[in-house]
C-alpha positions as CSV (number, residue, x, y, z in Angstrom):
1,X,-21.1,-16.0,13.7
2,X,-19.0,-16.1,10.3
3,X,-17.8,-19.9,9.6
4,X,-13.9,-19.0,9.7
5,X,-14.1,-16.4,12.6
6,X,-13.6,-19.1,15.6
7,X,-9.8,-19.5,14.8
8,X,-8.8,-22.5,17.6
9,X,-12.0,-23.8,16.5
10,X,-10.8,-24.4,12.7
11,X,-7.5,-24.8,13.8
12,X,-8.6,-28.3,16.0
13,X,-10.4,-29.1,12.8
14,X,-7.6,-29.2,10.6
15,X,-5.9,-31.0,12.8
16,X,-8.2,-33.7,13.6
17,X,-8.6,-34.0,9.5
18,X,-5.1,-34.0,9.3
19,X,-4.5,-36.9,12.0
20,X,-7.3,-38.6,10.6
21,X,-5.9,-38.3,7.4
22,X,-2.7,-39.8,8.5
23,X,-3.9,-43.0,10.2
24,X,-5.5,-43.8,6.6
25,X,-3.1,-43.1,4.8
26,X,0.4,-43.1,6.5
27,X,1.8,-46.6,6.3
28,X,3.1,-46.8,9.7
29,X,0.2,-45.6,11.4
30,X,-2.0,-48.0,9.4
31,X,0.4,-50.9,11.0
32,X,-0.6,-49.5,14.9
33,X,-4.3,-48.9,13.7
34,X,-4.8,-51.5,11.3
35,X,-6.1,-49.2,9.1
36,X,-6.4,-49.2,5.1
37,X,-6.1,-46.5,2.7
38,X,-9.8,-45.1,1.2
39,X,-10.5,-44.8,-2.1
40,X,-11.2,-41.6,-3.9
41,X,-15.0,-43.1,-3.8
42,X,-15.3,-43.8,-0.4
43,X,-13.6,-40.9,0.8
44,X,-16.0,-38.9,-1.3
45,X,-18.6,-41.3,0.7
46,X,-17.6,-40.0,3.6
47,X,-17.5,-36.5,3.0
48,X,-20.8,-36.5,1.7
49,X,-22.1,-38.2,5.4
50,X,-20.4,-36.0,7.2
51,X,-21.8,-32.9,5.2
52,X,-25.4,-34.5,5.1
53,X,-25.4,-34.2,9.3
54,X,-24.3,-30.4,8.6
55,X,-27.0,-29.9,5.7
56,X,-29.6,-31.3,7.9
57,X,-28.6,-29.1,10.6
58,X,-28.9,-25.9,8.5
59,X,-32.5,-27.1,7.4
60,X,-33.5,-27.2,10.8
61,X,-32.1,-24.1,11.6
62,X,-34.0,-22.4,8.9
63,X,-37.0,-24.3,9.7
64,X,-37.1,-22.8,13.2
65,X,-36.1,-19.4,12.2
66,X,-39.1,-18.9,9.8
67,X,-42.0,-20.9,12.8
C-alpha cells in the first residue's frame, strides 16, 4: 500500500497536526490548554521521536520479511 494512497487516512493526519499545531502555538488556545509555544529545537525533538517509532517499525518489518 503506497504511503499517500489512504486519502481520509492523511487527511485525519493533517488535521490532527494541524490542531496540534494550533494548541502550541495559537495564543488563545494556549490560555484553555495552558500550553507554550516549542522551539524550533524541540519541535525538531519531537519530530525526530515520533519518526524513530516509524523507523523502528520499518526495521522490523524488514526484519521479518527476509526470516
Amino acid at each position: 500500500v503506497g504511503l499517500f494512497s489512504n486519502t481520509a487516512f492523511n487527511y485525519s493526519t493533517l488535521g490532527t497536526l494541524a490542531a496540534q499545531l494550533a494548541v502550541i502555538y495559537l495564543r488563545p488556545l494556549q490560555l484553555i490548554f495552558r500550553t507554550a509555544p516549542l522551539s524550533p529545537l524541540q519541535l525538531a525533538v519531537c519530530a525526530a521521536t515520533a519518526a524513530s517509532v516509524w523507523l523502528v517499525d520499518e526495521v522490523v518489518k524488514l526484519i521479518r520479511r527476509y526470516n
